[in-house]
PDB file of N, CA, C and O in Angstrom:
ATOM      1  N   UNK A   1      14.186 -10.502 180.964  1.00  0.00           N
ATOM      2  CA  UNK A   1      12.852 -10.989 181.258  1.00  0.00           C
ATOM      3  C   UNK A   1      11.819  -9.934 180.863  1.00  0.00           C
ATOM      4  O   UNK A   1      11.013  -9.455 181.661  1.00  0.00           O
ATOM      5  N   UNK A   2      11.910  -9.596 179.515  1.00  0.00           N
ATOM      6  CA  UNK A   2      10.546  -9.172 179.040  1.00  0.00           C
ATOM      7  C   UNK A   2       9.296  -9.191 178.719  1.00  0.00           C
ATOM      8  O   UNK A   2       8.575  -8.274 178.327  1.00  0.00           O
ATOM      9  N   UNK A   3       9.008 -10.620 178.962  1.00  0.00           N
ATOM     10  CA  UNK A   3       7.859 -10.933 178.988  1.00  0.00           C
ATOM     11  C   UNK A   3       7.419 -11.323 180.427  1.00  0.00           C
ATOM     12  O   UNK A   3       6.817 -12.396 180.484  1.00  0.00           O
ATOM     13  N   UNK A   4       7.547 -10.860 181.253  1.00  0.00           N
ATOM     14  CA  UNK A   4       6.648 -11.085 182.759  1.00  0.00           C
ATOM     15  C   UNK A   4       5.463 -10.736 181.680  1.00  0.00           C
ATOM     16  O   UNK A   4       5.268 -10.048 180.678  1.00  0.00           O
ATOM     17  N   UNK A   5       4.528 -12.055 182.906  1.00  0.00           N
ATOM     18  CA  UNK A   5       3.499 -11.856 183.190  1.00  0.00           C
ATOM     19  C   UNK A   5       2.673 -10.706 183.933  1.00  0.00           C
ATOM     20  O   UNK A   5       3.045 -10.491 185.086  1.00  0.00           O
ATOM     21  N   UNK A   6       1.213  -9.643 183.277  1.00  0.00           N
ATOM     22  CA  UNK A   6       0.585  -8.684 183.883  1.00  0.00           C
ATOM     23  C   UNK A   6      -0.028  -8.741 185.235  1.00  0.00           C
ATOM     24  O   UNK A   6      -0.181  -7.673 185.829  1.00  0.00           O
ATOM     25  N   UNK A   7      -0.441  -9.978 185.861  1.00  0.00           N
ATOM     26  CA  UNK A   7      -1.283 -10.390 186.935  1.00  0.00           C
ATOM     27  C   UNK A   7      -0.299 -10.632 187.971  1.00  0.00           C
ATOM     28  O   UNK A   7       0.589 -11.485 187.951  1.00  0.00           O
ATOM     29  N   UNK A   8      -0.656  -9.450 189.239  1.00  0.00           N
ATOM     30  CA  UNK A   8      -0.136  -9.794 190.181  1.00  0.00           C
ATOM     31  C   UNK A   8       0.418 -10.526 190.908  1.00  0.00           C
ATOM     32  O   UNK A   8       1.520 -10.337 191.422  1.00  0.00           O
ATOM     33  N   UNK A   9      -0.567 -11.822 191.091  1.00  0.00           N
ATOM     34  CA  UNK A   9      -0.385 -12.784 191.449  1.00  0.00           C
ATOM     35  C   UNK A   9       1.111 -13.341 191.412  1.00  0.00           C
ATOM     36  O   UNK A   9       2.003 -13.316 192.260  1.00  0.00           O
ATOM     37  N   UNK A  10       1.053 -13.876 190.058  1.00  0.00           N
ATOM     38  CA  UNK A  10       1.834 -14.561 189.193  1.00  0.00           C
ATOM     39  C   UNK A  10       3.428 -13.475 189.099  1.00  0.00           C
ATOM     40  O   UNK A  10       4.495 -13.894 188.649  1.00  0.00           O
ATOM     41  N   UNK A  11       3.267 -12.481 189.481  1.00  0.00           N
ATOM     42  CA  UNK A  11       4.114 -11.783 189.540  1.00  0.00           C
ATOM     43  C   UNK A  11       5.012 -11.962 190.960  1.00  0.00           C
ATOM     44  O   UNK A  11       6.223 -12.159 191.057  1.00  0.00           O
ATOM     45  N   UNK A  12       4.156 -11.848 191.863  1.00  0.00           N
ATOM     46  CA  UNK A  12       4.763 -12.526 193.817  1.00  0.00           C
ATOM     47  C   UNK A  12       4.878 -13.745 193.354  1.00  0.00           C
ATOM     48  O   UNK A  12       5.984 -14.246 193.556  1.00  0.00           O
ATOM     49  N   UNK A  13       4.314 -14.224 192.946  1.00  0.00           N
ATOM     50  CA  UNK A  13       4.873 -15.608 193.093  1.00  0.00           C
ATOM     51  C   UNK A  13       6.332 -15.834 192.464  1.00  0.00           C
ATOM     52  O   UNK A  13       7.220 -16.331 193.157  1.00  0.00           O
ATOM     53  N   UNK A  14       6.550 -15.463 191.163  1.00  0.00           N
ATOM     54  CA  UNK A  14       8.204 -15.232 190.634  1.00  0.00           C
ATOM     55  C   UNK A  14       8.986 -14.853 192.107  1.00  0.00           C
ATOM     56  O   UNK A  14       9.661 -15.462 192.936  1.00  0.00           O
ATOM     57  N   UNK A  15       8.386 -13.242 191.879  1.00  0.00           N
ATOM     58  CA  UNK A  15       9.420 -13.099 193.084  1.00  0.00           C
ATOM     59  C   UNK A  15       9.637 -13.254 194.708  1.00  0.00           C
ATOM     60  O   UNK A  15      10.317 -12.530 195.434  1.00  0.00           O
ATOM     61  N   UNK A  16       9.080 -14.085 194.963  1.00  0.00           N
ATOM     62  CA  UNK A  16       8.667 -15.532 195.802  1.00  0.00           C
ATOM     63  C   UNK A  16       9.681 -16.669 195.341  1.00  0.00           C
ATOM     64  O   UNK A  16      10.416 -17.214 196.163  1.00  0.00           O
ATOM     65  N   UNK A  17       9.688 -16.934 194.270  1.00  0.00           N
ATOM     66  CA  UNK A  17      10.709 -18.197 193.665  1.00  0.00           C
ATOM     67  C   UNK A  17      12.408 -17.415 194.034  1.00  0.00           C
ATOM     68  O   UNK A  17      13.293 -17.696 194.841  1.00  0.00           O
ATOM     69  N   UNK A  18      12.242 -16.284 192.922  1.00  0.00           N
ATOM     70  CA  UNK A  18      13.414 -15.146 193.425  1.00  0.00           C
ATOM     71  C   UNK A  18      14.531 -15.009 194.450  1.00  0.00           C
ATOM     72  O   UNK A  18      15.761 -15.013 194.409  1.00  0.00           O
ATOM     73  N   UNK A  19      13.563 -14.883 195.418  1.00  0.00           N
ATOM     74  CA  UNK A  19      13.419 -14.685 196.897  1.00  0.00           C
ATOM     75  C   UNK A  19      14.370 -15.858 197.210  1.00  0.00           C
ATOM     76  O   UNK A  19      15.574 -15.687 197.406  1.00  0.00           O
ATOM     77  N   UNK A  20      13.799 -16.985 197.244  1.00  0.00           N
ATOM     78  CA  UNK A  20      14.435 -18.130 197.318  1.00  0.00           C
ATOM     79  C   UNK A  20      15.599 -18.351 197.538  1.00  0.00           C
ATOM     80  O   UNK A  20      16.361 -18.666 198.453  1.00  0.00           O
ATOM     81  N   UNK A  21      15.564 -17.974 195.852  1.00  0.00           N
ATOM     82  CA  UNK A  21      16.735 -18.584 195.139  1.00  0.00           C
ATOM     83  C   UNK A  21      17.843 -18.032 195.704  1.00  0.00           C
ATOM     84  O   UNK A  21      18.652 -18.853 196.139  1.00  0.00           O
ATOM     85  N   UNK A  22      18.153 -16.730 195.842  1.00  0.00           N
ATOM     86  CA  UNK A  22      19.084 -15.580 196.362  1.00  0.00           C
ATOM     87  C   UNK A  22      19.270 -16.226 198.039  1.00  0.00           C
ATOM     88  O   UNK A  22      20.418 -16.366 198.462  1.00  0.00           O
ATOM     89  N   UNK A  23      17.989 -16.625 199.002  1.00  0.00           N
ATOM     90  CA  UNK A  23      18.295 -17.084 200.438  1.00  0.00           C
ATOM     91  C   UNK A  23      19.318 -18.509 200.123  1.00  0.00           C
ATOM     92  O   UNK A  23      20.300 -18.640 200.854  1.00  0.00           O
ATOM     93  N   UNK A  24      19.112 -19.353 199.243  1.00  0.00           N
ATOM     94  CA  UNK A  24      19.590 -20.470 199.264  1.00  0.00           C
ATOM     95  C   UNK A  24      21.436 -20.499 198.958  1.00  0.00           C
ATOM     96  O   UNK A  24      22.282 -21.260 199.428  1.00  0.00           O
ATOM     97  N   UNK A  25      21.593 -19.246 197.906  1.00  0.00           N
ATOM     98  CA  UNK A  25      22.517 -19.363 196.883  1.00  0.00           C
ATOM     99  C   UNK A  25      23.772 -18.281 198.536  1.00  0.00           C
ATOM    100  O   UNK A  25      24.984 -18.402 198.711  1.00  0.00           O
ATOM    101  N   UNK A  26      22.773 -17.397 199.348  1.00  0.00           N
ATOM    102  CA  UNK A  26      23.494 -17.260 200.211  1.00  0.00           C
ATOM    103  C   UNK A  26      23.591 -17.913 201.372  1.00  0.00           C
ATOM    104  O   UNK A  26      23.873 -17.106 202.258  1.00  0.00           O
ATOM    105  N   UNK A  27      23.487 -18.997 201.774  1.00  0.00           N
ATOM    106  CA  UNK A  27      23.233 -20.025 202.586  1.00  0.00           C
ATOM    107  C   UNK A  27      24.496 -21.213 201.929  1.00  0.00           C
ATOM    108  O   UNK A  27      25.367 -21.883 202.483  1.00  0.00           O
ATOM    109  N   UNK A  28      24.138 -21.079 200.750  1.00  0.00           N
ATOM    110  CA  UNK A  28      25.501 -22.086 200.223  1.00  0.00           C
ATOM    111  C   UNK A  28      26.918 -21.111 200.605  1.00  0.00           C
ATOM    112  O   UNK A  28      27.704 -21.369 201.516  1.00  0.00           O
ATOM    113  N   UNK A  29      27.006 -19.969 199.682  1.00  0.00           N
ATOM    114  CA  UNK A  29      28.111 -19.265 200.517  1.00  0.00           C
ATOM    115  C   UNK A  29      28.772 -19.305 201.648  1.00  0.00           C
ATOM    116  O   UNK A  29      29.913 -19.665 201.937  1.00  0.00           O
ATOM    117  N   UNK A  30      27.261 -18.582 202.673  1.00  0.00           N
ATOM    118  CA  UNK A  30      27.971 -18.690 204.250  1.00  0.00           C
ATOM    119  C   UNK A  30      28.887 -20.081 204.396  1.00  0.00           C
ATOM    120  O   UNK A  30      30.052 -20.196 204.778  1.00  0.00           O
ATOM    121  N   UNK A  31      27.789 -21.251 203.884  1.00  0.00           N
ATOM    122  CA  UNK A  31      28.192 -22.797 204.701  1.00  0.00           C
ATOM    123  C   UNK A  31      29.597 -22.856 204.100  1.00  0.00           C
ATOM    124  O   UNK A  31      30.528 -23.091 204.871  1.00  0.00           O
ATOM    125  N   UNK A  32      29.924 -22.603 202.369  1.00  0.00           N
ATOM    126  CA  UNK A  32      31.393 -22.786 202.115  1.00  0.00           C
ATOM    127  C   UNK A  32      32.689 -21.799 202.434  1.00  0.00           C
ATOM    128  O   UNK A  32      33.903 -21.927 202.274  1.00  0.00           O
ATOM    129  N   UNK A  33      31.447 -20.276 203.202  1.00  0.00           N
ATOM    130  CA  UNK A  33      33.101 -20.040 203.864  1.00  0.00           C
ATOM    131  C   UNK A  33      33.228 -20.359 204.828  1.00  0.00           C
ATOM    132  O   UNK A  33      34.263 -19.911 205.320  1.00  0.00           O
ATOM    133  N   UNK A  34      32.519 -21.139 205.631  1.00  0.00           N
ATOM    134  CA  UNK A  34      32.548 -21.409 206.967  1.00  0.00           C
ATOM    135  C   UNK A  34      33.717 -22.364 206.935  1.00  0.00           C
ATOM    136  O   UNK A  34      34.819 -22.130 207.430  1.00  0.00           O
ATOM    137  N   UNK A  35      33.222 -23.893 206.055  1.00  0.00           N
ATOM    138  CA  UNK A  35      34.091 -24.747 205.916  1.00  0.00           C
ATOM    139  C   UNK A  35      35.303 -24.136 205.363  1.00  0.00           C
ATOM    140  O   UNK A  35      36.247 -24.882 205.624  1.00  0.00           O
ATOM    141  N   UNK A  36      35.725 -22.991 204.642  1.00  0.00           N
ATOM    142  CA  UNK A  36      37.374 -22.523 204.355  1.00  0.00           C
ATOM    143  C   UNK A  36      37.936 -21.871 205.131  1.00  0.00           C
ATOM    144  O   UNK A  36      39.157 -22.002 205.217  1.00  0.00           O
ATOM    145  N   UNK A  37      37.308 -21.027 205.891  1.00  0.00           N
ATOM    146  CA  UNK A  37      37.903 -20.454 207.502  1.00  0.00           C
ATOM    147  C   UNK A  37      38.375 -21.827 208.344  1.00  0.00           C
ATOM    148  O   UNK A  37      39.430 -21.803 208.978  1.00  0.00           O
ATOM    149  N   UNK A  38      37.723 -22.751 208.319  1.00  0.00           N
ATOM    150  CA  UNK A  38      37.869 -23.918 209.246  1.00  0.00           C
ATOM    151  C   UNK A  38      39.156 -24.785 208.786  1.00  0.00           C
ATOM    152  O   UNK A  38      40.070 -25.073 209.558  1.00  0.00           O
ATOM    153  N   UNK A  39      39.109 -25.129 207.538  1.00  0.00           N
ATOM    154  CA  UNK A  39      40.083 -25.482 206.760  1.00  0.00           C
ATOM    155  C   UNK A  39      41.647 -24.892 207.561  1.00  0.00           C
ATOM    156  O   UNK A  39      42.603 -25.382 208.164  1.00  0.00           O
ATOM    157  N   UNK A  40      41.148 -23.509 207.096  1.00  0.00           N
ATOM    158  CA  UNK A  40      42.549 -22.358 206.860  1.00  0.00           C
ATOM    159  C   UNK A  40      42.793 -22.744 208.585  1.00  0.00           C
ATOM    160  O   UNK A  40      43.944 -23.076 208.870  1.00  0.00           O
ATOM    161  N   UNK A  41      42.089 -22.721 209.368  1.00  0.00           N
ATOM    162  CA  UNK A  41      42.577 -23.008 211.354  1.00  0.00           C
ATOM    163  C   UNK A  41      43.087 -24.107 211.072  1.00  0.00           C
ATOM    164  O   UNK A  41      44.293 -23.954 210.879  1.00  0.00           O
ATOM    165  N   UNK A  42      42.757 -25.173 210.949  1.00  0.00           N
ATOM    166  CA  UNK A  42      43.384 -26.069 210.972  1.00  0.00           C
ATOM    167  C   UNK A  42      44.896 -26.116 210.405  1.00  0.00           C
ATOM    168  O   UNK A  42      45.891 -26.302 211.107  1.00  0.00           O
ATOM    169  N   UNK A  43      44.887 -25.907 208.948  1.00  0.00           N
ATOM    170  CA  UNK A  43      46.005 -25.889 208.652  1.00  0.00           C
ATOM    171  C   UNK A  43      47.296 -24.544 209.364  1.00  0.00           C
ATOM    172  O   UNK A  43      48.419 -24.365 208.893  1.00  0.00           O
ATOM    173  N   UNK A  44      46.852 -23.984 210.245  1.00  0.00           N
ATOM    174  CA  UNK A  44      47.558 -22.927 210.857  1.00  0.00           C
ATOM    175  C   UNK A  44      48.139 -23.931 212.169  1.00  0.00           C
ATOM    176  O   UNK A  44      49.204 -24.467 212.478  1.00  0.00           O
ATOM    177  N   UNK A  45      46.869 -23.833 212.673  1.00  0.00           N
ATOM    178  CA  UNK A  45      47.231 -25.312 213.965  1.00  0.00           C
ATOM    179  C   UNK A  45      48.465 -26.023 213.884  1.00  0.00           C
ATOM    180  O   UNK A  45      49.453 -26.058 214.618  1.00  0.00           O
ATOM    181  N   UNK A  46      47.997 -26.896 212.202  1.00  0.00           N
ATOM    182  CA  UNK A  46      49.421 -28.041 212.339  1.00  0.00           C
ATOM    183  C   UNK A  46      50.788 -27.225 211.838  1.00  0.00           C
ATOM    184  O   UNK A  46      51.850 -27.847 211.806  1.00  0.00           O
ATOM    185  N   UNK A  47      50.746 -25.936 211.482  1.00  0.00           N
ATOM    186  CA  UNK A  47      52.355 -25.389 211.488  1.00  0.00           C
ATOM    187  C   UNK A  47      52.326 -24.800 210.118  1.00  0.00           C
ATOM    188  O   UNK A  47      53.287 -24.173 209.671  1.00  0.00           O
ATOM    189  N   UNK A  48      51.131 -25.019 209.396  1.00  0.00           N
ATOM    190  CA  UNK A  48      51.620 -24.982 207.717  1.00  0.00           C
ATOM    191  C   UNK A  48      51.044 -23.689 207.579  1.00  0.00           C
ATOM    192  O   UNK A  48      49.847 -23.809 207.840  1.00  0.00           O
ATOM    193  N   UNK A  49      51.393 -22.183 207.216  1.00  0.00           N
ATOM    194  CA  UNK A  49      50.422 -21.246 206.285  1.00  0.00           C
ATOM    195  C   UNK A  49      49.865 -22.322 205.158  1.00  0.00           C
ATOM    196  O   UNK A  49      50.346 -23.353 204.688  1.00  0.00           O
ATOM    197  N   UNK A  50      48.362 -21.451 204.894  1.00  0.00           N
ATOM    198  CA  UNK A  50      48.371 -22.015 203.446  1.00  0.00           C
ATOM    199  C   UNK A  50      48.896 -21.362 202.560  1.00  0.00           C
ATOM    200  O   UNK A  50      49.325 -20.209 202.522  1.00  0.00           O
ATOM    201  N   UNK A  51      48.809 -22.655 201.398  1.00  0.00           N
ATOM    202  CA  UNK A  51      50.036 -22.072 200.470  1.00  0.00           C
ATOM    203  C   UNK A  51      48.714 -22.230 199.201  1.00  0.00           C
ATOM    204  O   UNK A  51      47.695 -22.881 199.432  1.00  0.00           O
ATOM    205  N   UNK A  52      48.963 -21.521 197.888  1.00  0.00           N
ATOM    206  CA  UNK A  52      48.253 -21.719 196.617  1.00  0.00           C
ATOM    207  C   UNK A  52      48.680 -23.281 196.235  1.00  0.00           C
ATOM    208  O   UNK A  52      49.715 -23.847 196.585  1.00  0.00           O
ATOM    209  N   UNK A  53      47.878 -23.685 195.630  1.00  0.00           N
ATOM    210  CA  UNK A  53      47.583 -25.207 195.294  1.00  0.00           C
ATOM    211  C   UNK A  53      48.248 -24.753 193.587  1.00  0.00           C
ATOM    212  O   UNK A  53      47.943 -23.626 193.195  1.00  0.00           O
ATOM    213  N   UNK A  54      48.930 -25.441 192.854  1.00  0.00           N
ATOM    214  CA  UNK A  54      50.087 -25.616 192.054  1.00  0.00           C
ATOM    215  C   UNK A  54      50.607 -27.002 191.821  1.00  0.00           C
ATOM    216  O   UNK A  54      51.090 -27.762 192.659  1.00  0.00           O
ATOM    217  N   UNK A  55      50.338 -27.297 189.922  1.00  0.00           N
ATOM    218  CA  UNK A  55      50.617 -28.781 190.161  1.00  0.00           C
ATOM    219  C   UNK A  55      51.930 -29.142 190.275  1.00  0.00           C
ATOM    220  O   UNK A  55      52.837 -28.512 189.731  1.00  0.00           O
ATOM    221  N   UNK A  56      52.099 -30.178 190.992  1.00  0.00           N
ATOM    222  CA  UNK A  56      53.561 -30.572 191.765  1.00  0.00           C
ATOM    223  C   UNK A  56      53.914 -31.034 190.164  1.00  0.00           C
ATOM    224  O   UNK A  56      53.077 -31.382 189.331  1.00  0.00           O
ATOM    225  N   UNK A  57      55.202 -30.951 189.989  1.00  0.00           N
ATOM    226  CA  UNK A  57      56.631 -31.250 189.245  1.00  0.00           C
ATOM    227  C   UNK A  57      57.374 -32.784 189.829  1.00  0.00           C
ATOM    228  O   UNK A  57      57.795 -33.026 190.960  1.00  0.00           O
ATOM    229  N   UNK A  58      57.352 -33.634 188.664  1.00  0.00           N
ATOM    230  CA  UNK A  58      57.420 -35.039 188.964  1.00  0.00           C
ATOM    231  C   UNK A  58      58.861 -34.623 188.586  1.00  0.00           C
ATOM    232  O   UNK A  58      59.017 -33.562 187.981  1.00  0.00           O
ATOM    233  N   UNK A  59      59.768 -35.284 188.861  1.00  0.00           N
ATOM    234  CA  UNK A  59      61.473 -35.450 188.983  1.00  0.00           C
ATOM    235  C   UNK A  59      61.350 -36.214 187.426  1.00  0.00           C
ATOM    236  O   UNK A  59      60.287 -36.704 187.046  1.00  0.00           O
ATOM    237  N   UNK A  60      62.242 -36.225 186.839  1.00  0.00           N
ATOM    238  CA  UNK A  60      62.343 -36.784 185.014  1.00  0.00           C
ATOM    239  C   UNK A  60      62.994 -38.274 185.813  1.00  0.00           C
ATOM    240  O   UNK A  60      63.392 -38.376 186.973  1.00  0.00           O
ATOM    241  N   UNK A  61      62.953 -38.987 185.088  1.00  0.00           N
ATOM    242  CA  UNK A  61      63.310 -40.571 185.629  1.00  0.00           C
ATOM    243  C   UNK A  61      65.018 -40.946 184.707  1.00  0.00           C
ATOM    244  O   UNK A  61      65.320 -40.815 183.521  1.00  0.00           O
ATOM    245  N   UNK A  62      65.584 -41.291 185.550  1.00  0.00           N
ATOM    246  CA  UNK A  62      66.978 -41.539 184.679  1.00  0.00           C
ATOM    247  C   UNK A  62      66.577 -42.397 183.720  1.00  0.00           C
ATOM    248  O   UNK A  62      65.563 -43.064 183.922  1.00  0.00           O
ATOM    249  N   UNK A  63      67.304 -42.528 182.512  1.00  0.00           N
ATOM    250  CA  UNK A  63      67.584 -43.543 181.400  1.00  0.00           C
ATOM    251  C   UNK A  63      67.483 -44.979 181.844  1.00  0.00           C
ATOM    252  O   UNK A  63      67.579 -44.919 183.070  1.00  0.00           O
ATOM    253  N   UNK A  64      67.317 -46.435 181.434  1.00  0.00           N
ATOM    254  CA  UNK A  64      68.021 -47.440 181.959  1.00  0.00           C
ATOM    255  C   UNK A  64      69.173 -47.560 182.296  1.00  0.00           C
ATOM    256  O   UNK A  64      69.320 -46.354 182.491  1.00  0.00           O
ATOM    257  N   UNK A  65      70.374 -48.070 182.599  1.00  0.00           N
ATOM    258  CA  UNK A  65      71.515 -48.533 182.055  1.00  0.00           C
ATOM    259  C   UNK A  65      71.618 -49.860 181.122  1.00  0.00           C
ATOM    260  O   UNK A  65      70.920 -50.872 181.062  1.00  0.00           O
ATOM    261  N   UNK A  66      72.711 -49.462 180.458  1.00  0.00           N
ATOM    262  CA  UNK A  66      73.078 -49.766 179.367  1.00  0.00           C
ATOM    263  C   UNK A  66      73.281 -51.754 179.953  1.00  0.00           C
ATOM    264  O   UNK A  66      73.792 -52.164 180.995  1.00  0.00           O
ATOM    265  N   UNK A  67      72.767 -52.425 179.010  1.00  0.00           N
ATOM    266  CA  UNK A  67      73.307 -53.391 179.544  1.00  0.00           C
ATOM    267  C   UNK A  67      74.472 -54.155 179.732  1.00  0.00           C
ATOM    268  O   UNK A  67      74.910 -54.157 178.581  1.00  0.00           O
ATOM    269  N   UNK A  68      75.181 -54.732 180.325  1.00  0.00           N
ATOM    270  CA  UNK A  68      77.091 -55.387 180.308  1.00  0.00           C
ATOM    271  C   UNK A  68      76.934 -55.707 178.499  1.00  0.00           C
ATOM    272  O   UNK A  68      76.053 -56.238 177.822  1.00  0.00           O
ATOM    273  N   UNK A  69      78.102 -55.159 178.219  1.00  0.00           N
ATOM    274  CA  UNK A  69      78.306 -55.796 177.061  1.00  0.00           C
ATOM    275  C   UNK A  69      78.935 -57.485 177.161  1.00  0.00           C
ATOM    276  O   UNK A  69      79.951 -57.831 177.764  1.00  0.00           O
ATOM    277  N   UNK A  70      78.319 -58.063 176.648  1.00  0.00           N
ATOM    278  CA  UNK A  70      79.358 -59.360 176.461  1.00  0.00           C
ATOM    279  C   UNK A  70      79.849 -59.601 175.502  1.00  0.00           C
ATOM    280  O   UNK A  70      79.643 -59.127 174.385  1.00  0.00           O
ATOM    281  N   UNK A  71      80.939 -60.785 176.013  1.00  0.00           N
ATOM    282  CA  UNK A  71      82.293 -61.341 174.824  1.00  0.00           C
ATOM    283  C   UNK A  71      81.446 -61.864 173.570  1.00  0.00           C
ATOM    284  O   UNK A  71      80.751 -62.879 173.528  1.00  0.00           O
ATOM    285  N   UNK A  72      81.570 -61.352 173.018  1.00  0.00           N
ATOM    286  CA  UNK A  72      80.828 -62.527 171.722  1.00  0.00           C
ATOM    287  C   UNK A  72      82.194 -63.785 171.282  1.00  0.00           C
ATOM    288  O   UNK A  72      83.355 -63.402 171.431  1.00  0.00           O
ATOM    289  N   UNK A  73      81.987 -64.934 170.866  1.00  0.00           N
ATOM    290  CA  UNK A  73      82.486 -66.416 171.077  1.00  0.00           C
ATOM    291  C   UNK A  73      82.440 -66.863 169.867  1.00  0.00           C
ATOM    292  O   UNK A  73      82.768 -68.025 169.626  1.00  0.00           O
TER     293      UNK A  73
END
């Protein structure tokens, strides 16, 4: 940001916007570790540590079977 503006003003006021931005962006934080501490109790509660999230492994599906051969006539 090399070109700020010279006039005071206009200068508080940025960092006024600034200001903000930084209260809000730590306000989102707090609220999402709040909700992952809360998470993590719960899942302690029902018996489970948490575990890392890892995509599950589907089982390979057997072949058809083959169909009866029949007598040909």
């Amino acid at each position: 940001m090399s070109d700020l503006p010279p006039d005071p003003a206009r200068l508080r006021a940025i960092l006024a916007h600034l200001d903000r931005q930084l209260a809000d962006t730590d306000t989102i934080r707090t609220y999402l570790r709040l909700q992952r501490e809360q998470v993590q109790r719960a899942l302690h509660a029902a018996g489970r540590p948490p575990r890392q999230s890892r995509p599950q492994v589907r089982p390979a599906l057997a072949p058809p079977p083959f169909p009866a051969e029949r007598s040909l006539r």
